[in-house]
FIKOLFI-441189 format. One record per residue (C-alpha): residue number from 1; x, y, z; residue in one letter. Coordinates in nm, 4 decimals. Each point is the difference from the previous one (the first is absolute). Last residue first. Layout:
N
+--------+----------+----------+----------+-------+
: kedren :        x :        y :        z : kolnu :
+--------+----------+----------+----------+-------+
:    NUM :        X :        Y :        Z :     A :
...
+--------+----------+----------+----------+-------+
END
This chain:
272
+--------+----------+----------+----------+-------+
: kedren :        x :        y :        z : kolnu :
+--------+----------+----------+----------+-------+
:    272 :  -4.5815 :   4.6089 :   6.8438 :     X :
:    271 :  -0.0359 :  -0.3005 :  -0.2524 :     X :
:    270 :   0.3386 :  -0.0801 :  -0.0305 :     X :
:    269 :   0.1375 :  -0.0089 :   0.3538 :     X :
:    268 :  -0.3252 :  -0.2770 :   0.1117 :     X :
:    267 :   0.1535 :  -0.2111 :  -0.3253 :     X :
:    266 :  -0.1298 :  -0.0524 :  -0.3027 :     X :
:    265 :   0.0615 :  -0.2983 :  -0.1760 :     X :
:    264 :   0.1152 :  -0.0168 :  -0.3296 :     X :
:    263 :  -0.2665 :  -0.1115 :  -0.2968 :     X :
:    262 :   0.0618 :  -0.3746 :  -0.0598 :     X :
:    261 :  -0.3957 :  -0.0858 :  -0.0846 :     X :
:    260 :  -0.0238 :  -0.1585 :   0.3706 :     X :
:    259 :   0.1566 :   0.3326 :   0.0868 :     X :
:    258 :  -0.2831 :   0.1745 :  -0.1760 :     X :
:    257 :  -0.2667 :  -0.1772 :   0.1925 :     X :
:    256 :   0.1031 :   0.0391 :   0.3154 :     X :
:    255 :  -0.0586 :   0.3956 :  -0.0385 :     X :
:    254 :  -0.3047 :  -0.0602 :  -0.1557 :     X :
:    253 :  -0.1005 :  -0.1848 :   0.3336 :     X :
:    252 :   0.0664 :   0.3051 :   0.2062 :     X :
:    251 :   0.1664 :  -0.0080 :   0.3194 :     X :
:    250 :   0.3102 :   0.2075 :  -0.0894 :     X :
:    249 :  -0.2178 :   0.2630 :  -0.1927 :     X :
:    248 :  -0.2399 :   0.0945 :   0.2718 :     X :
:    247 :   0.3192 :   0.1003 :   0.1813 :     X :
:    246 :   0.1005 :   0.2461 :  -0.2821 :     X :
:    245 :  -0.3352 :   0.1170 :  -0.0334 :     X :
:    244 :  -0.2597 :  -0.1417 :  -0.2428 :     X :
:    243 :  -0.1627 :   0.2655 :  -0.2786 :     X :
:    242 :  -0.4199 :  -0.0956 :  -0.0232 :     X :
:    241 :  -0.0503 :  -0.0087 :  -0.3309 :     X :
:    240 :  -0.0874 :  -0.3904 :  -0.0351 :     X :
:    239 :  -0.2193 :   0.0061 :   0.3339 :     X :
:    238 :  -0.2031 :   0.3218 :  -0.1527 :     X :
:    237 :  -0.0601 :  -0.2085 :  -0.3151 :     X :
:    236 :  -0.1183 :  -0.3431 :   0.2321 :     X :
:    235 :  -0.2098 :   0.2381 :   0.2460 :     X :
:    234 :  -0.1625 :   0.1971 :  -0.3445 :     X :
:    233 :  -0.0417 :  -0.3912 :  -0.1623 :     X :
:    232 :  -0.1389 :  -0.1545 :   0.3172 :     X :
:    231 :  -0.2285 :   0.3006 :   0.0891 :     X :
:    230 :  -0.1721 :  -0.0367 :  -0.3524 :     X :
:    229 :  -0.0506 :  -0.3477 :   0.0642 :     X :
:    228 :  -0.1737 :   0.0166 :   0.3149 :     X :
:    227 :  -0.2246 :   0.2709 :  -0.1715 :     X :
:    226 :  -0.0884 :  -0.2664 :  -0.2425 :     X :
:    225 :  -0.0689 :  -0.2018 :   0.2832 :     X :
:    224 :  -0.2495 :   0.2062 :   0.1635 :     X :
:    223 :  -0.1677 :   0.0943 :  -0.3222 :     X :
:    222 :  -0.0674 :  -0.3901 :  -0.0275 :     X :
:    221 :  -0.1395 :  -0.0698 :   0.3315 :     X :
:    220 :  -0.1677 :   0.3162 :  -0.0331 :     X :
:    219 :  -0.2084 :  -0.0938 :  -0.2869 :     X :
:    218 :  -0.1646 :  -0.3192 :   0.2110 :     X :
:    217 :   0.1288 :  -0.3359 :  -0.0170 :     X :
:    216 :   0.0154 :  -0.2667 :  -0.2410 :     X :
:    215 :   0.3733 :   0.0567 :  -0.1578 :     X :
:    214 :   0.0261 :  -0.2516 :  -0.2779 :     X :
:    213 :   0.3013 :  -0.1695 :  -0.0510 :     X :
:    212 :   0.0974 :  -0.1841 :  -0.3431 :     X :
:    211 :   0.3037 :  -0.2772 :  -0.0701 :     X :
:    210 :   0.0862 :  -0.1114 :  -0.2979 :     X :
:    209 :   0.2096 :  -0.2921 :  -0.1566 :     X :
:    208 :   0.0994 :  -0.2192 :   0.2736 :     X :
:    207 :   0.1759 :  -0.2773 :  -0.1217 :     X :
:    206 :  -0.2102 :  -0.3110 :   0.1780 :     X :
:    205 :   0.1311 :  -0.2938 :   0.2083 :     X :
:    204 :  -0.2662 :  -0.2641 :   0.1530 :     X :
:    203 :   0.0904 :   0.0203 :   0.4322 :     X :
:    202 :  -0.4206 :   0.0688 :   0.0862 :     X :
:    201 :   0.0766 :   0.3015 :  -0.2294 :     X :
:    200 :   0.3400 :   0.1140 :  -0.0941 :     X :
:    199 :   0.1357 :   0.3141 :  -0.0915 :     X :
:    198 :   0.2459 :   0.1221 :  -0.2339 :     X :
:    197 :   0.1416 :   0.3286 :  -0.1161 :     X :
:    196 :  -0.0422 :   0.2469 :   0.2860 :     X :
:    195 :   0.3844 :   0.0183 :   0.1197 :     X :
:    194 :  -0.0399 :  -0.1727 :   0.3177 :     X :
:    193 :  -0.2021 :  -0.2132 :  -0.1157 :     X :
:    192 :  -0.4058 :  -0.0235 :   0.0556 :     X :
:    191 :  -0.1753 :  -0.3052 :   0.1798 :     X :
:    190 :  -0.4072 :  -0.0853 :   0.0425 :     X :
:    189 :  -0.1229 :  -0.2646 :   0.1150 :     X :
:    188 :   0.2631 :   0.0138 :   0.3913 :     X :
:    187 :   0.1418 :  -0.2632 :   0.1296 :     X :
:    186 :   0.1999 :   0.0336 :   0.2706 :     X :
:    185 :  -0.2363 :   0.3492 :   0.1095 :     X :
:    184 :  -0.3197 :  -0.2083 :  -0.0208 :     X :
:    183 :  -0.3116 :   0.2652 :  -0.0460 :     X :
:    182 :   0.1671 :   0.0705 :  -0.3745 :     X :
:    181 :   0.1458 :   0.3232 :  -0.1988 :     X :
:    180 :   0.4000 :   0.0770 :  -0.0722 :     X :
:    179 :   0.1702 :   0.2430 :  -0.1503 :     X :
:    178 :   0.3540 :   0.0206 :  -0.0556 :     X :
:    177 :   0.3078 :  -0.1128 :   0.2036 :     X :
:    176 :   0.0253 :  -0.2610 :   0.2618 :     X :
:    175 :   0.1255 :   0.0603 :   0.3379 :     X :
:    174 :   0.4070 :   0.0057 :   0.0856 :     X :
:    173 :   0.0254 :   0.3111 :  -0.1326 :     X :
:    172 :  -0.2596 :   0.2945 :   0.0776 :     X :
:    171 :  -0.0297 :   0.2761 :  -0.3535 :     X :
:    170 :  -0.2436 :  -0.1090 :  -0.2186 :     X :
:    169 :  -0.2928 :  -0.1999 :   0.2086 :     X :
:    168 :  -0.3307 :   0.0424 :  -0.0174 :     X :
:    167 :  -0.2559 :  -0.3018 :   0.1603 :     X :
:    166 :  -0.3616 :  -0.0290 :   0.0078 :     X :
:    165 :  -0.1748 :  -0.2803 :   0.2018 :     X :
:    164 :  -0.0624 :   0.1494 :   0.3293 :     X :
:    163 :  -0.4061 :   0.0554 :   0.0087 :     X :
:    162 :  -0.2240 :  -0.1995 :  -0.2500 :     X :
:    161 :  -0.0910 :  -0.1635 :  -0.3189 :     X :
:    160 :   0.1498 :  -0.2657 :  -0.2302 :     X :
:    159 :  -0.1144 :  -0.1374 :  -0.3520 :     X :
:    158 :  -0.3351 :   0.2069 :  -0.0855 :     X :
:    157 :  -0.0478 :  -0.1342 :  -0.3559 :     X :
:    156 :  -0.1216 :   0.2288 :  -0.3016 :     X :
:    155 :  -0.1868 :  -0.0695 :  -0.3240 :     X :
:    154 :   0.0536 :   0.2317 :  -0.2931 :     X :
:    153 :  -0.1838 :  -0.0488 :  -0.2900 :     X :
:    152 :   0.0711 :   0.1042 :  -0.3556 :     X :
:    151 :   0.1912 :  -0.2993 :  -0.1180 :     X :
:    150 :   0.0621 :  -0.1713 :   0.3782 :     X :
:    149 :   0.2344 :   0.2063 :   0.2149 :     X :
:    148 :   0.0425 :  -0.0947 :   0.3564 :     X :
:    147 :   0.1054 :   0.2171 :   0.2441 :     X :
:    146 :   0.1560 :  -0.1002 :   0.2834 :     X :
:    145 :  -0.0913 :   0.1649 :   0.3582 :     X :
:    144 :   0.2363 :   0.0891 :   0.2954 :     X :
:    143 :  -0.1069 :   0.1896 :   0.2870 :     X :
:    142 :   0.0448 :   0.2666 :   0.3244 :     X :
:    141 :  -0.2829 :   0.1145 :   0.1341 :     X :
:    140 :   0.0680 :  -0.1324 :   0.3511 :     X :
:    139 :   0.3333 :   0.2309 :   0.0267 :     X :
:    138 :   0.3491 :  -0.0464 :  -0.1639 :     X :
:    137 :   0.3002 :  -0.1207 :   0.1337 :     X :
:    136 :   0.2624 :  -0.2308 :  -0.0832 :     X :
:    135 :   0.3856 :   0.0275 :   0.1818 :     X :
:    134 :   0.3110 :   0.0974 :  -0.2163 :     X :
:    133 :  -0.1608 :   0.3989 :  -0.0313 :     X :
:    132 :  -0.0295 :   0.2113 :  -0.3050 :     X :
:    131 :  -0.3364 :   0.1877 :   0.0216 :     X :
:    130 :  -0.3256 :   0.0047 :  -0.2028 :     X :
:    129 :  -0.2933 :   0.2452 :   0.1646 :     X :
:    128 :  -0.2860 :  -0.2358 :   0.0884 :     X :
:    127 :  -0.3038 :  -0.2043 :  -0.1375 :     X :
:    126 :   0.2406 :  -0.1880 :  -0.2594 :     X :
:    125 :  -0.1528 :  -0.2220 :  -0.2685 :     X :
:    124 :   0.2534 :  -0.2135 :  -0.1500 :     X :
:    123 :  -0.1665 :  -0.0918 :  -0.3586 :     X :
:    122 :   0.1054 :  -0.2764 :  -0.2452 :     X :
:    121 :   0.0174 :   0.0192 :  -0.3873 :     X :
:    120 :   0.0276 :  -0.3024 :  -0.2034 :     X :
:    119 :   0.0947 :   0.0675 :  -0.3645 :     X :
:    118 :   0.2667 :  -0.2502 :  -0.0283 :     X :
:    117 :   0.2765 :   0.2360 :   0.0517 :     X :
:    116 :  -0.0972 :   0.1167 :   0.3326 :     X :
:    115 :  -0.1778 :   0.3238 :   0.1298 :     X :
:    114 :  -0.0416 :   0.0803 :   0.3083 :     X :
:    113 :  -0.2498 :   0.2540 :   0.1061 :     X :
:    112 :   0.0745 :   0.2212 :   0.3064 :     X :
:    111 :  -0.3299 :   0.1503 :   0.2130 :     X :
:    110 :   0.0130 :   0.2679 :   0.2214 :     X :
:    109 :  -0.1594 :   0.1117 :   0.2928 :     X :
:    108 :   0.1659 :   0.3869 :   0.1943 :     X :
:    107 :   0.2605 :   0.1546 :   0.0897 :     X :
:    106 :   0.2359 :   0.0335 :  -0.3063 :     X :
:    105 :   0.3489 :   0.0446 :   0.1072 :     X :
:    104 :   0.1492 :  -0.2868 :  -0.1880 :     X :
:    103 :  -0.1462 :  -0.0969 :  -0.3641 :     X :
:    102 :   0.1653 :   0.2130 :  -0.2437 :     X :
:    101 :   0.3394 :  -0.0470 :   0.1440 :     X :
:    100 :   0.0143 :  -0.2956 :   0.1186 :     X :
:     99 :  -0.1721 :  -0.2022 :  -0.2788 :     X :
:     98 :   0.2463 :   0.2178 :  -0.2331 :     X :
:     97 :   0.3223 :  -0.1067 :   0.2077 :     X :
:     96 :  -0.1857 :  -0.3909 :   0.0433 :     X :
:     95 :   0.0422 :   0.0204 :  -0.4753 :     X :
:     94 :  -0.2369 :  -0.0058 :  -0.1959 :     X :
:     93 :   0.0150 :   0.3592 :  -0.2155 :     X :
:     92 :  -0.2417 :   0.2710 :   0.0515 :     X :
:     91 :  -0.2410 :  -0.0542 :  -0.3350 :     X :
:     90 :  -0.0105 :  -0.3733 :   0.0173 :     X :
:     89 :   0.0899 :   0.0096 :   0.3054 :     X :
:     88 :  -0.3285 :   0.1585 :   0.1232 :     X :
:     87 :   0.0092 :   0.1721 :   0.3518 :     X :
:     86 :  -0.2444 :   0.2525 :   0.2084 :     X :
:     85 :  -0.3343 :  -0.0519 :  -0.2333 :     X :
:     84 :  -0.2804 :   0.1364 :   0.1737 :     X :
:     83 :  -0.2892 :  -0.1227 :   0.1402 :     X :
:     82 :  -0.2731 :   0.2510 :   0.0824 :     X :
:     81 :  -0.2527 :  -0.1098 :  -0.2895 :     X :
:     80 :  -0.0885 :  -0.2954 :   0.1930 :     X :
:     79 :  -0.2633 :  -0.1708 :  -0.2745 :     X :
:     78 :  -0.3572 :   0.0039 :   0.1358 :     X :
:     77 :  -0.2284 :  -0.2957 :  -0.1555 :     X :
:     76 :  -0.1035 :  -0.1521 :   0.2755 :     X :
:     75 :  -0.1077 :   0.2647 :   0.2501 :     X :
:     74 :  -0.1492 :   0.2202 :  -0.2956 :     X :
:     73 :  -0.1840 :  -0.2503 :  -0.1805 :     X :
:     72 :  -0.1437 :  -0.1200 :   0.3447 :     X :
:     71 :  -0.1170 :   0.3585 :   0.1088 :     X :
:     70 :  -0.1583 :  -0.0249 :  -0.3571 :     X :
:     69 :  -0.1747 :  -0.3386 :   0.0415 :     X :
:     68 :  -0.1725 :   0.1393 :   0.3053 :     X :
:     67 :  -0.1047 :   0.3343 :  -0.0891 :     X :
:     66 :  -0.1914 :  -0.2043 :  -0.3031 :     X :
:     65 :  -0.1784 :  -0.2150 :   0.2104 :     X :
:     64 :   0.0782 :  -0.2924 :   0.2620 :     X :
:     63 :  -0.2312 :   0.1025 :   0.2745 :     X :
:     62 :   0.1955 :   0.1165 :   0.3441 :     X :
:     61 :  -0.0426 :   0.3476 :  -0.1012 :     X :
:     60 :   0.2396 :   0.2735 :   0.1421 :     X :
:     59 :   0.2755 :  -0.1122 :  -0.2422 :     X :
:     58 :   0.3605 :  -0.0290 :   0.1722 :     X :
:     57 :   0.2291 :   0.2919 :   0.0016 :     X :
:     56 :   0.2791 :  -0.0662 :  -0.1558 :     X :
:     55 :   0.3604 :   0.1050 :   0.1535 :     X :
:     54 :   0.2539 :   0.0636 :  -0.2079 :     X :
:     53 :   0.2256 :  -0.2936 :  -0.0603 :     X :
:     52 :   0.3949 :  -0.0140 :   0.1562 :     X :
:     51 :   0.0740 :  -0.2295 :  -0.2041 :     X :
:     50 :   0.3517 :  -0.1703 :   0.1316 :     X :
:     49 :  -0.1386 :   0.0457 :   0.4093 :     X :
:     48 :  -0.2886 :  -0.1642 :  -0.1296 :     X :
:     47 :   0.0847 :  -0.3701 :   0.0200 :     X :
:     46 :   0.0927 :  -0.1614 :  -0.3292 :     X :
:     45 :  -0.2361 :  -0.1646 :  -0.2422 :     X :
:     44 :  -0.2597 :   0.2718 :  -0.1066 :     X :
:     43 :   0.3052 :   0.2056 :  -0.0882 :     X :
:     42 :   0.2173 :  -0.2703 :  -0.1924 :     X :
:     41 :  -0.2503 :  -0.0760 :  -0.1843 :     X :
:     40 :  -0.0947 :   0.3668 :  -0.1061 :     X :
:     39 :   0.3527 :   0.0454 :  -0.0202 :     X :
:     38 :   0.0394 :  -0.2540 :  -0.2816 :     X :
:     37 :  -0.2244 :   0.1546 :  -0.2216 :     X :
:     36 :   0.1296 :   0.3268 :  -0.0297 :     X :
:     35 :   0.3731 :  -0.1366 :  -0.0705 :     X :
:     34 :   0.2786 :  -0.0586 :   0.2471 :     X :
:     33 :   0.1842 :  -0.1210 :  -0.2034 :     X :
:     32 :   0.0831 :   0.3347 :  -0.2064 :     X :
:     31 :   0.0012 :   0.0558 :  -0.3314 :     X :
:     30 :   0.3635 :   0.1009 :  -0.1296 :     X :
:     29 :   0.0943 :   0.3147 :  -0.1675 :     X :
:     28 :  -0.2847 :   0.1722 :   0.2623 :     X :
:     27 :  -0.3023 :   0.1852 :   0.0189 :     X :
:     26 :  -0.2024 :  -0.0808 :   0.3324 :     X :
:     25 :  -0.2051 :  -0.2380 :   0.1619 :     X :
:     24 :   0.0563 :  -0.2692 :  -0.2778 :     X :
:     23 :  -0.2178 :  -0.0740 :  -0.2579 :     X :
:     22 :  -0.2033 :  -0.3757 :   0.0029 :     X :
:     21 :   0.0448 :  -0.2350 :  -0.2528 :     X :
:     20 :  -0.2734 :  -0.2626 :   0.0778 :     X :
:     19 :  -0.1622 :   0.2577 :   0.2502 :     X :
:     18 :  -0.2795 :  -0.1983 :   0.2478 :     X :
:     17 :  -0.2676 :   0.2647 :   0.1017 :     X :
:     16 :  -0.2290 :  -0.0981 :   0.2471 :     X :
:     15 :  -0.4243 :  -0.0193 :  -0.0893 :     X :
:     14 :  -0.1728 :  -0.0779 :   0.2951 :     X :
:     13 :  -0.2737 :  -0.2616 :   0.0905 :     X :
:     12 :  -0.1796 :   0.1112 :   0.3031 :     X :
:     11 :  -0.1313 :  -0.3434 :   0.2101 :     X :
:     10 :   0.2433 :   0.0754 :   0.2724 :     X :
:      9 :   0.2951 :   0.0445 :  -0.2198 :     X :
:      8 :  -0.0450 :  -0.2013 :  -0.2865 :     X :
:      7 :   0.3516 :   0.0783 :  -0.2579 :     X :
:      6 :  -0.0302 :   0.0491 :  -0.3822 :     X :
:      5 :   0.2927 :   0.0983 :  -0.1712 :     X :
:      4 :   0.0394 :   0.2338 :  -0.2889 :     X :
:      3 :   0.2476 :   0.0078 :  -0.2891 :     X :
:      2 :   0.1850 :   0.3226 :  -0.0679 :     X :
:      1 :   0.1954 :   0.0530 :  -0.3267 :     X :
+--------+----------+----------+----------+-------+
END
């Protein structure tokens, strides 16, 4: 069921559509939240570089006629039909492996919905290419908004915005693990475990219960990392069949491993 909106843009009153159960973007076991509605807000509230829109060109007429209030229809009411959906845990398992894996390598906007178990979903809008690193980054784009579900509205709240204040870390010790999202580094709004089951916002605990990304960039961003991927599992197949050498063999680590496990050693005699 759609219900319509009226909004007074310059003396034009438009008609917006405003879905009370809306479908998502594609077929799936479990609707998405990312849902039709939702990205038109989120598009006409974050910078471009996440919409990408085609370019309008603007009535010839300065009057306010009927070219008018459709040029207007069509700049407000566009839905970014180039996002796709690069990671759902509900269908890809939550887990910072799964994040990882679905989520590295693509070059381009995204944006990651958090959900928690009260029903409050935040978003950490990215403009650039994830990456695991134990200082923040992130360009001028970069933002956090709430959303704030009310029956069959959705009101949302731009918390933080700006360069520097995303943060990925799986892998460095002696920094904090998970993700992380705020302009103040010691303090940050928006904090994700190590193992992608809780997070806390403004310090208030939450069990994380699903996490989204949305990959806003153009279709080569996401060609370009599926090819990525494809490499990964032919290098990681041709790494496992490769056959090690005698001297290879002393300084591997699954040689270490089996004398932890009591298996004899083997000695620089044995192996040649």
């Amino acid at each position: 069921m759609i219900k319509r909106k009226k909004i007074n843009f310059a003396g034009l009153e438009l008609a917006t559509p405003v879905l009370e159960h809306p479908p998502p973007f594609s077929q799936s076991k479990h609707p998405h939240l990312l849902h039709m509605s939702l990205s038109w807000l989120l598009a006409g509230a974050l910078p471009p570089v996440y919409s990408r829109p085609q370019k309008a060109h603007s009535p010839s007429n300065s009057g306010v006629g009927l070219s008018s209030t459709i040029f207007l229809a069509k700049l407000l009411c566009a839905v970014p039909s180039h996002w796709v959906v690069l990671y759902d845990s509900d269908e890809m398992g939550l887990g910072a492996n799964r994040f990882l894996h679905h989520v590295l390598s693509y070059k381009g906007p995204t944006l990651c919905l958090l959900r928690v178990e009260d029903g409050q979903v935040f978003c950490v809008a990215s403009p650039n290419e994830w990456k695991e690193s134990n200082h923040y980054w992130g360009g001028e784009d970069a933002a956090v908004i709430q959303l704030l579900p009310n029956g069959v509205v959705v009101r949302f709240m731009l918390l933080e915005k700006g360069s520097k204040m995303l943060y990925l870390n799986t892998t460095v010790r002696g920094y904090p693990y998970g993700l992380r999202a705020g302009k103040d580094p010691r303090n940050p709004i928006i904090i994700v475990d190590g193992g992608f089951e809780k997070m806390e916002f403004k310090k208030i605990p939450y069990s994380l219960i699903r996490i989204e990304v949305w990959g806003c960039g153009d279709p080569v961003s996401r060609e370009t990392q599926l090819e990525i991927k494809k490499w990964e599992v032919k290098e990681a197949e041709r790494q496992r069949c490769v056959k090690l050498s005698a001297a290879d063999w002393l300084d591997h680590p699954d040689r270490y491993l089996l004398e932890l496990a009591g298996r004899p050693q083997y000695h620089q005699n044995q192996t040649q």
